[in-house]
N, C-alpha and C positions, 0 to 999 in steps of 0.2 A: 256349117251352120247347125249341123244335129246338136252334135255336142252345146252349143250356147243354145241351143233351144231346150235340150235336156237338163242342163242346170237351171233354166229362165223354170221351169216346170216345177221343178225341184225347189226352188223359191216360193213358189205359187203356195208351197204349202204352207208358208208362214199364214198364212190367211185364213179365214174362217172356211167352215167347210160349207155351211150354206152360200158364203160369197163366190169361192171357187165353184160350186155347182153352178149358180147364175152368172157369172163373169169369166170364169177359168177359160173357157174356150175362145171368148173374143178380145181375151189378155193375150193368150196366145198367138193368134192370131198379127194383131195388132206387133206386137214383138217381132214374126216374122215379117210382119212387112218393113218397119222400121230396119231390123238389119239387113235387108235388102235394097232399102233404100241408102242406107249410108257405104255399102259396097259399092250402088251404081253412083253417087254422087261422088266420093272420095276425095279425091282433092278440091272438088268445086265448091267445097260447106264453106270457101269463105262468103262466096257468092249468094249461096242456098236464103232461101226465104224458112226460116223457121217457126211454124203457128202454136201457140197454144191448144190441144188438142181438144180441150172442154170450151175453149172460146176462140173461133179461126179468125175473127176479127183483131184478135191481139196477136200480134207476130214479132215475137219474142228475140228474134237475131236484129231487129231494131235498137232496141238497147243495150249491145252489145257492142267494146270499142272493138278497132282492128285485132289487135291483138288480143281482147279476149277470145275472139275468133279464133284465130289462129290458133292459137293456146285448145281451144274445143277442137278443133280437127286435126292437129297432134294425137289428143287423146282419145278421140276416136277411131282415127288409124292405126292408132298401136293395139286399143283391144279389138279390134277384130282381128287382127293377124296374129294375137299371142294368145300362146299355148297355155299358157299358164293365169287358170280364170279365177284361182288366190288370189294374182296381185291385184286382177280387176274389183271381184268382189267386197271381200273386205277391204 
């Protein structure tokens, strides 16, 4: 996780620098919990209740079919375990 949190940081700077000074920290933050949470879920995201984070009351793996599921925890499990955060990023 360093490494994807050092590039996630490294991103941040696309941002303004007044936003980064008010947000930066619980962007980060927020980032780590997220890829901690999809380590400890991993295979279960087809199951996972996924919320809109600005509204909890919309919960966005709703309208999702099976297989676009699926299709999202494929790709979620391959970048967490790949080295190479080119093919993630761009």
């Amino acid at each position: 996780m360093p490494r994807a949190k050092a590039i996630y940081r490294a991103l941040l700077l696309c941002y303004p620098a007044a936003f980064r000074h008010e947000y930066g920290d619980q962007m980060l933050l927020m980032f780590a919990e997220q890829m901690g949470e999809a380590r400890r879920t991993g295979s279960r995201f087809e199951q996972a209740k996924v919320r809109d984070p600005a509204n909890t009351k919309n919960i966005l793996s709703d309208d999702l079919s099976e297989s676009g599921r699926q299709a999202i925890a494929k790709a979620a499990r391959n970048a967490l375990y790949d080295e190479n955060w080119k093919k993630i990023i761009w």
